[in-house]
C-alpha positions in Angstrom: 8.4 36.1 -15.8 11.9 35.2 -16.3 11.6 31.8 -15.1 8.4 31.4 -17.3 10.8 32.6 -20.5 13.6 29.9 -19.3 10.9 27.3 -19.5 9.5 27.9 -22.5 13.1 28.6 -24.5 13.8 24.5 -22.5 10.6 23.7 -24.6 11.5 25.0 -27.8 15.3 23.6 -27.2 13.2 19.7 -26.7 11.5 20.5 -30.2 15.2 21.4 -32.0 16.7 18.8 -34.7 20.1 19.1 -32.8 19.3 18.6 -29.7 17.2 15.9 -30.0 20.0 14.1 -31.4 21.9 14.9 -28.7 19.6 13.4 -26.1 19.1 10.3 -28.4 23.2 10.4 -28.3 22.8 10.8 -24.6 20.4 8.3 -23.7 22.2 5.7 -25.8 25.5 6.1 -24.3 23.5 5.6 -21.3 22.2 2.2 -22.5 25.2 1.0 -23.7 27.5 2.0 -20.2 24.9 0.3 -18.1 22.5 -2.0 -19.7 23.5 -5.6 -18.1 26.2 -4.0 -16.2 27.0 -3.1 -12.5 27.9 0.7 -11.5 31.8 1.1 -11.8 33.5 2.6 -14.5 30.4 3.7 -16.8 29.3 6.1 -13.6 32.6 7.5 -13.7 32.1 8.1 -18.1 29.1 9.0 -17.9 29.2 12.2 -15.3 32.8 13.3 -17.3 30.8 13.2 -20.5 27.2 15.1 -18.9 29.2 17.5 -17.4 30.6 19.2 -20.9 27.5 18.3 -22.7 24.7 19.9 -20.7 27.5 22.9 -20.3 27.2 23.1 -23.8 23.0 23.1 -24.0 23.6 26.6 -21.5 27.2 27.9 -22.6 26.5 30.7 -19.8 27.2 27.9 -17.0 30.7 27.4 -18.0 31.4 31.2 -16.4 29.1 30.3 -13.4 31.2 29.3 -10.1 28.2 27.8 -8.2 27.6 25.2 -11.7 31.1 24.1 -11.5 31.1 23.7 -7.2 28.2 21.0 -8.4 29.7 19.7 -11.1 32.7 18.9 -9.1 30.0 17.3 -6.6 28.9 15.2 -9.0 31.7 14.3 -10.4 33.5 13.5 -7.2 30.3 10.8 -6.1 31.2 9.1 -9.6 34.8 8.5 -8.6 33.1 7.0 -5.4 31.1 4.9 -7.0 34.5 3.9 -9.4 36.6 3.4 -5.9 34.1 1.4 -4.0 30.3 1.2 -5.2 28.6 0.8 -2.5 24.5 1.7 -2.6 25.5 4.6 0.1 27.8 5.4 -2.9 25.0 4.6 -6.3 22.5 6.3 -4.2 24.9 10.0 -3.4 25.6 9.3 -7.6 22.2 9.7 -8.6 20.8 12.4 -6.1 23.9 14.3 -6.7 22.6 14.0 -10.9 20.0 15.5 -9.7 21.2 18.4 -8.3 23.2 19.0 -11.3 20.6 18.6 -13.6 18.8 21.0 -11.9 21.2 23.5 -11.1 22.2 23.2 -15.1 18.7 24.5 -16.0 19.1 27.4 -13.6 22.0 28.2 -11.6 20.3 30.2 -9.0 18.5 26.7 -7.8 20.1 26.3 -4.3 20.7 22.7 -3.6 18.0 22.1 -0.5 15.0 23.4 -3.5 16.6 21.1 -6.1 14.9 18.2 -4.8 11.6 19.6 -5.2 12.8 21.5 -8.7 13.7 17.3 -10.2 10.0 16.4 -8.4 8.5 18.3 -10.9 10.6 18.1 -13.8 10.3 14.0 -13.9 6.7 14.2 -13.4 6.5 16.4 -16.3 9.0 14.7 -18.6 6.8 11.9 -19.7 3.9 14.2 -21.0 6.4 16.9 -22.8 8.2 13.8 -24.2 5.3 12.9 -26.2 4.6 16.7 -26.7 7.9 17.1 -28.2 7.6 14.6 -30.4 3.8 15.5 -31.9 4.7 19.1 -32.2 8.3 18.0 -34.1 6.2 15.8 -37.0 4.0 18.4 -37.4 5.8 20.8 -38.2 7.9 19.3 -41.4 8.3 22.4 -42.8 10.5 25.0 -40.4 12.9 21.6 -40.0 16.3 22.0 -41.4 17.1 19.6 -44.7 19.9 17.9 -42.3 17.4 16.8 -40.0 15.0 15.8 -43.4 17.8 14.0 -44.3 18.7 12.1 -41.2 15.2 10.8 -40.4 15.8 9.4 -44.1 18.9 7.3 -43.1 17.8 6.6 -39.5 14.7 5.5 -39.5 14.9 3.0 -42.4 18.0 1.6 -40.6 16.3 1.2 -37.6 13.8 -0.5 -39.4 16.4 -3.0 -40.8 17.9 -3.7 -38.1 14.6 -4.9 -36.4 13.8 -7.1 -38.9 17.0 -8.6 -39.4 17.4 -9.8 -35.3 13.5 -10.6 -36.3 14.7 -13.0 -39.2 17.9 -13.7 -37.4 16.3 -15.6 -34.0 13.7 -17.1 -36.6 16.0 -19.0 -39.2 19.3 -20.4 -38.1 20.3 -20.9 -41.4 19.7 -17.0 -42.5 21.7 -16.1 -38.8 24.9 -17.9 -40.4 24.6 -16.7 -43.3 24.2 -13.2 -42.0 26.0 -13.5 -38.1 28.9 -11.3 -39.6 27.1 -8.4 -39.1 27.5 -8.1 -35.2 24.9 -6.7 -33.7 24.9 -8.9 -30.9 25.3 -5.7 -28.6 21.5 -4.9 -29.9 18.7 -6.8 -28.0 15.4 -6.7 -27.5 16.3 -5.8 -23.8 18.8 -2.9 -25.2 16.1 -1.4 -27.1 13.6 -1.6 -24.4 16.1 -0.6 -21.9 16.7 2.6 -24.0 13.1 3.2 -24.4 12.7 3.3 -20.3 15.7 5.4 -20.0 14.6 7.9 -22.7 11.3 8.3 -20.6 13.0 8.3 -17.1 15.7 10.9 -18.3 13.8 13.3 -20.6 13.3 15.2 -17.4 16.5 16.0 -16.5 17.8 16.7 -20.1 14.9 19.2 -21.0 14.7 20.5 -17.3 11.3 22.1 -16.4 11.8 24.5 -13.4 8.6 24.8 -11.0 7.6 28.7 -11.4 6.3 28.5 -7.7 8.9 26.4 -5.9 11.1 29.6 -7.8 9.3 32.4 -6.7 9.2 31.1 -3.1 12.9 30.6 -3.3 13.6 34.0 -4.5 11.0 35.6 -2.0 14.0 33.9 0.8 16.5 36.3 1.7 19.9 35.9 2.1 20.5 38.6 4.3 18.6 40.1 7.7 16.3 42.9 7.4 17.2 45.1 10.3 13.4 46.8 10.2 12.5 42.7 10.7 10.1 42.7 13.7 8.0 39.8 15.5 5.5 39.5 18.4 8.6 38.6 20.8 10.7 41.8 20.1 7.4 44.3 19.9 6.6 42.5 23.4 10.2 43.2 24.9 11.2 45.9 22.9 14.6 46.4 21.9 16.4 47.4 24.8 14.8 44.7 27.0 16.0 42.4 23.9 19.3 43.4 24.0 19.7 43.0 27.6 18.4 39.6 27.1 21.0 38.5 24.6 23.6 39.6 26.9 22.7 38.0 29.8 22.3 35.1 27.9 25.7 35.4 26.0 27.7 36.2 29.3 26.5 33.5 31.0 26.8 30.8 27.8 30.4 31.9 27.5 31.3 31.5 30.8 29.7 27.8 31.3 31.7 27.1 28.2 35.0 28.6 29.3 35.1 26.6 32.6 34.0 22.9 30.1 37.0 24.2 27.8 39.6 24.3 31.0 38.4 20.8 32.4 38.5 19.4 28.5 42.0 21.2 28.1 43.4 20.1 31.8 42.6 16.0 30.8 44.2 16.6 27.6 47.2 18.2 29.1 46.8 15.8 32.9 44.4 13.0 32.3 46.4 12.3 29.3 48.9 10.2 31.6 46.4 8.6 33.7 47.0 4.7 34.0 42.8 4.9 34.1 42.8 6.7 31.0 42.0 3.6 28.5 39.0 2.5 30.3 37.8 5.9 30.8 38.3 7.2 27.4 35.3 5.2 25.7 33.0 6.9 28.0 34.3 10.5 28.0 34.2 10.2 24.1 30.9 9.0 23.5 29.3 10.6 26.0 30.8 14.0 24.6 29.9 13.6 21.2 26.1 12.8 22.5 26.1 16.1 23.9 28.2 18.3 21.6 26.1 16.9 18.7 22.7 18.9 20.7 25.0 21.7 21.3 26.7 22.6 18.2 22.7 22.3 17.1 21.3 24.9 19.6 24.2 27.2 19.2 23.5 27.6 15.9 19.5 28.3 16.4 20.6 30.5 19.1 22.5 32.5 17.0 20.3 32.6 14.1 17.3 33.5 16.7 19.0 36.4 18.3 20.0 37.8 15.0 17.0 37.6 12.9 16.4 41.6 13.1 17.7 44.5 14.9 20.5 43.1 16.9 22.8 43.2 14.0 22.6 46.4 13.7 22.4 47.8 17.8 24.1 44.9 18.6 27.5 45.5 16.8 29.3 46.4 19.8 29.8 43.9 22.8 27.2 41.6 21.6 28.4 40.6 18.7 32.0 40.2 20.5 30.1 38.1 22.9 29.1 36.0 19.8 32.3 35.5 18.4 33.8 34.9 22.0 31.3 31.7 21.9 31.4 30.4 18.6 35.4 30.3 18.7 34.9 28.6 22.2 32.6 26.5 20.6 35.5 25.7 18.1 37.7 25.1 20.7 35.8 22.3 22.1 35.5 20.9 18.7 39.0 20.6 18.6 39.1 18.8 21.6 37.0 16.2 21.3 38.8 15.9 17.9 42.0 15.0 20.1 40.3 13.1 22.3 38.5 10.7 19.3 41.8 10.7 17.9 43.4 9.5 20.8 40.7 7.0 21.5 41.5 6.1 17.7 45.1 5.5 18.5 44.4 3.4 21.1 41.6 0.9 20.3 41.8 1.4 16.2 39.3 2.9 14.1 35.6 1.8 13.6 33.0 3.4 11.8 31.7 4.9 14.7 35.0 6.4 15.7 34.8 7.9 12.1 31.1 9.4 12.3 33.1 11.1 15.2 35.3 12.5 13.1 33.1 13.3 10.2 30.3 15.3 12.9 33.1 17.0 14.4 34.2 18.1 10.6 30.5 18.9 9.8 30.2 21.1 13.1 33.6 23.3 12.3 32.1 23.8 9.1 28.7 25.3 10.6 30.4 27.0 13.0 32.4 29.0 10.4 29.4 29.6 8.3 27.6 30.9 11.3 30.6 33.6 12.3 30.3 34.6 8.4 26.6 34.8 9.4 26.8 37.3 12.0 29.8 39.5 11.0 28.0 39.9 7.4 24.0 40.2 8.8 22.8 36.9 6.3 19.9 35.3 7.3 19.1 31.8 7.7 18.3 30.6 4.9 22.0 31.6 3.5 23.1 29.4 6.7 21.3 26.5 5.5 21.3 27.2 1.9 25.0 27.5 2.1 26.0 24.5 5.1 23.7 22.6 2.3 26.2 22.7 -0.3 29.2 22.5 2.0 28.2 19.8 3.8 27.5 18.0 0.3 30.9 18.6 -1.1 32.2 17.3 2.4 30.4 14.2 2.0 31.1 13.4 -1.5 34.8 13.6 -0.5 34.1 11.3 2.0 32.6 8.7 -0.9 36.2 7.9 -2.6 38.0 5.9 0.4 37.1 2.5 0.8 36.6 2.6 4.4 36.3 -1.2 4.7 39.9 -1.5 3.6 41.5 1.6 5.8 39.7 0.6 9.1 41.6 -2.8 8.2 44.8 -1.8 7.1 44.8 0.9 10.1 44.1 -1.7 13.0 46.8 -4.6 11.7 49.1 -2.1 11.4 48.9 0.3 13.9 47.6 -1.4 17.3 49.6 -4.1 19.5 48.3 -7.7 18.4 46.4 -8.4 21.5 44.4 -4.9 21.2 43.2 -5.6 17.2 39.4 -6.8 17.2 40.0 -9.2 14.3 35.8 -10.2 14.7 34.9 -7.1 13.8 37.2 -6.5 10.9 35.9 -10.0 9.2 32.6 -8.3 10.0 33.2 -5.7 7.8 33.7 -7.9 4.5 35.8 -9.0 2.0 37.9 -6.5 1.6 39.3 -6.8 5.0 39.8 -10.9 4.3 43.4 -10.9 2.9 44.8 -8.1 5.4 43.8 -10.3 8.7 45.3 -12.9 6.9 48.3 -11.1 6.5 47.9 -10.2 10.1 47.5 -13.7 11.4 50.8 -14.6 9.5 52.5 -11.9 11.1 51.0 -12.5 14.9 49.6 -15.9 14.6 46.7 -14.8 16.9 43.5 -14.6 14.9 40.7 -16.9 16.0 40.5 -20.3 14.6 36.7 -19.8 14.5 37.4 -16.8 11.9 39.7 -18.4 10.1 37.3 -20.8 8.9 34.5 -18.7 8.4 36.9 -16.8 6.0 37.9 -20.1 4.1 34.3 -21.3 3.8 33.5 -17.8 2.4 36.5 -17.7 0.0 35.6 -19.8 -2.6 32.0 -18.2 -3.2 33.8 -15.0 -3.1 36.5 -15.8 -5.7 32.9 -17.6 -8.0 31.3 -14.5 -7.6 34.2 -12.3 -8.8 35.1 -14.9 -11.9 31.6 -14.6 -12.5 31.7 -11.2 -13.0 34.7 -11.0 -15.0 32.5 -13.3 -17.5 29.5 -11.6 -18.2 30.4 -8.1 -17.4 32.1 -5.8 -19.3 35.0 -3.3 -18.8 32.3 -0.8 -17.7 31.8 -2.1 -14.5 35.2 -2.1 -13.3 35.7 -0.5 -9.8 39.1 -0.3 -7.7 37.7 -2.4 -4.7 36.9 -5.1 -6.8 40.4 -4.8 -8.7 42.5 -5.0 -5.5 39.9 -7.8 -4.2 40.6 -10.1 -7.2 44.8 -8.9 -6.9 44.9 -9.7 -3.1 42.5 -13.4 -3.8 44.9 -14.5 -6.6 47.6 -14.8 -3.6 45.3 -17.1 -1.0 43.8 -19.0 -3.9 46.5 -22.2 -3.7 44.7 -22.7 0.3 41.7 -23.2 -0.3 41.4 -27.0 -1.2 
C-alpha cells in the first residue's frame, strides 16, 4: 500500500505547474547539451545538474546514504565518459541513469531489481505523458495564476518562433531583415529532438515503481531464518548436517593450505628461477582460470551451508572453519595478485593482465562480503544485493583511466626496449601513436612496417579531430581527445 501511495503522489507531482516546468527545463538542457553533439562534457553537466534536481523532487534522499552511494556511481561513469568516451563508457553512463533514476523514486530499490523497476517505468511513460497532459488542461481551474500566466507568455512565443524560422527559410529577403534575432541554435531537428527526448525521459523523471517487482523484493530477506528448513536438512537432519559441513570444511581447508605453501614457496623460491619468464605466462593464466571457478563455488558453498540452522549450531568450530577458508581464500588472492604483478613487471601490461587484476579485486571484494555474511547470519540475497552495488562502484572507478594511454605509457617506460610489443600497442589506437613515437626516438627499434601504418593513419586522424573541432561544440569535449589533439600538433610538420 505504501508503494501504491508513492505512485500515485509521482502522478499528482507529473500533473503540478512546477514541476512540469522543471522537466520541460530538464529535457531542454538535455537537447541543448547533446543535440548534434558527441558524449564528453554535456555527460559530465548533465549528471552534476540531475543529481541536485531530482534530490530536490524527494528532499528525503538528501539524508539517505544508499541515494548518495548511487549518485556518486553515476556521477563517477560521467567523468568516464568526460576522460575517455568510449561506448563501454556511454553505455555504464546511461544504465548507471538508470539506477539512479530508479533508486531516486524509492531508495529501498536495490540495484539488481532496478533494471526491471526502469522496464516498467519507460513502458509506462509514454501513456501517463499524454495522461498528464489531458488531465492538466482539464482542470483550468485548481491551476495557480503563475502557471495561467505562463502558458500566456509561452505558448504564444512558441508560436512566434515557429513561424518566424517558417517565414525565415521561405523569404531570403525577410531572413536579413530579421537574422539578428539568433535563433540559429533552434531547428526543426532541435525541436523534434526535444519532442523524442521528452517521450524517452518522462519515465525516469515521473518514476513509476512496479508494485509487484516491490513486493517480491521486500518478500527477500536480508538475513537467515534459523527455523529455515528444506527437503535436504529434514532428510539428514541436523546433526548429520553438521557433521557434513565439517568434513567438508576440514578437508577444503586443508587442500587449500597445502596450494597456499606451494603458491607462497615459488613466490619466495621460484621467484629466482632462470625458467621463471617462460613459466610465468602459464602459471598465471592457468591460475586465474581456476581461481575464477573457485572463488565462485566458495561462495555458493558458503551461502548453501548457511541458509538455516547452521548459523545458529554452527557458531562454534564451524564457523571458525569458515573463516579459516575464506581468509585462505584471501591469501591466494593475494598471490596470484603478486604473481600477475610480477608477470606485469616483466612483459608490461595488457588488458588481459588488467582483467587479472580487476577479477582478483572483484573476488577480495566477495570474499569480504561473504565473512560479513556468515559472522552477521544475512542471506543471499544481501550477498548479491550488496556485491551488486560494490562491484558497481568498483567498476565505475575503473571507467576514468584511459587504459589505452597507461598500457602505453607503462610498456615504453618501464620494460627493456627489446621486451616492449610495439604491434600491439599501435593495436590499441590512437592514443598510444605519439608515445611509440616517442619510444622509437628514444630506442630507434620500432618496426618500419608500424611506422608507416601510423603515418598513413595520421593525417585522417588529425581530419577527423579538426573536423570535430568545427562542427562540435564545447560540449563534447573529452580529456583523451584534448591530449590527442596536444600530442598531434607536435608530429604534425612529418607528415608530408
Amino acid at each position: 500500500m505504501e508503494i501504491l501511495t508513492e505512485n500515485t503522489q509521482n502522478l499528482k507531482i507529473a500533473n503540478t505547474g512546477k514541476h512540469s516546468l522543471l522537466f520541460f527545463a530538464w529535457i531542454l538542457t538535455i537537447d541543448f547539451f547533446f543535440y548534434k553533439e558527441y558524449f564528453g562534457l554535456n555527460a559530465l553537466l548533465i549528471a552534476a545538474i540531475s543529481i541536485p534536481l531530482f534530490g530536490m523532487l524527494k528532499y528525503k534522499n538528501f539524508k539517505n546514504q544508499y541515494w548518495w552511494m548511487v549518485s556518486a556511481l553515476w556521477l563517477t561513469t560521467a567523468i568516464g565518459v568526460f576522460v575517455n568516451p568510449t561506448m563501454t563508457a556511454v553505455l555504464s553512463f546511461i544504465i548507471s541513469f538508470s539506477i539512479f533514476a530508479a533508486v531516486s523514486a524509492n531508495t529501498r530499490i536495490s540495484i539488481p531489481m532496478s533494471y526491471l523497476h526502469t522496464i516498467h517505468s519507460s513502458l509506462f511513460g509514454i501513456q501517463n505523458y499524454f495522461k498528464s497532459i489531458n488531465h492538466f488542461f482539464q482542470q483550468p481551474k485548481n491551476k495557480s495564476k503563475w502557471v495561467t500566466n505562463l502558458l500566456l507568455i509561452v505558448v504564444p512565443l512558441i508560436v512566434i518562433i515557429v513561424f518566424l524560422k517558417l517565414y525565415q527559410a521561405a523569404d531570403e529577403q525577410f531572413y536579413e531583415l530579421t537574422k539578428f534575432i539568433n535563433l540559429d541554435w533552434i531547428s526543426w531537428g532541435f525541436l523534434m529532438f526535444l519532442a523524442l527526448l521528452s517521450f524517452l525521459f518522462y519515465g525516469f523523471f515521473y518514476f513509476q515503481t512496479s508494485d509487484d517487482f516491490t513486493t517480491f523484493e521486500n518478500n527477500l530477506s536480508e538475513t537467515v531464518k534459523p527455523s529455515y528448513k528444506d527437503k535436504i536438512q529434514n532428510f539428514l537432519g541436523q546433526e548429520n548436517e553438521k557433521k557434513l559441513a565439517t568434513t567438508l570444511l576440514v578437508s577444503l581447508n586443508l587442500m587449500l593450505l597445502l596450494y597456499n605453501i606451494l603458491d607462497f614457496e615459488f613466490l619466495f623460491n621460484g621467484i629466482n628461477d632462470p625458467n621463471r619468464d617462460s613459466n610465468l605466462s602459464q602459471i598465471v593464466h592457468q591460475g586465474i582460470y581456476a581461481l575464477i571457478t573457485s572463488i565462485v563455488l566458495v561462495i555458493l558453498v558458503i551461502v548453501y551451508l548457511f541458509r538455516g540452522h547452521l548459523n545458529e549450531s554452527g557458531k562454534g568450530f564451524i564457523k571458525a572453519l569458515t573463516y579459516a577458508w575464506l581468509i585462505q581464500n584471501l591469501l591466494m588472492v593475494f598471490t596470484t595478485i603478486t604473481k600477475n604483478y610480477i608477470y606485469v613487471d616483466t612483459w608490461g601490461l595488457t588488458y588481459l593482465r588488467i582483467g587479472v587484476f580487476i577479477y582478483l579485486i572483484l573476488a577480495v571484494i566477495g570474499i569480504v562480503i561473504t565473512i560479513y555474511k556468515v559472522k552477521y547470519k544475512k542471506s543471499f540475497w544481501f550477498l548479491f544485493k550488496t556485491g551488486s552495488l560494490a562491484f558497481s562502484m568498483t567498476l565505475s572507478v575503473l571507467l576514468v583511466f584511459n587504459w589505452d594511454r597507461t598500457i602505453s605509457n607503462y610498456n615504453t617506460t618501464h620494460l627493456p626496449a627489446d621486451k616492449i610489443d610495439y604491434l600491439y600497442l599501435k593495436n590499441l589506437g590512437p592514443d598510444s601513436y605519439y608515445t611509440i613515437l616517442q619510444a622509437h626516438k628514444k630506442y630507434n627499434n620500432v618496426p618500419d612496417f608500424i611506422l608507416l601504418e601510423i603515418s598513413e593513419e595520421l593525417p585522417d586522424l588529425i581530419y577527423r579531430l579538426e573536423d570535430n573541432k568545427e562542427n562540435l561544440s564545447w560540449l563534447s569535449t573529452n580529456l583523451s581527445d584534448y591530449k590527442l589533439n596536444k600530442e598531434l600538433e607536435k608530429v604534425k610538420f612529418n607528415i608530408h
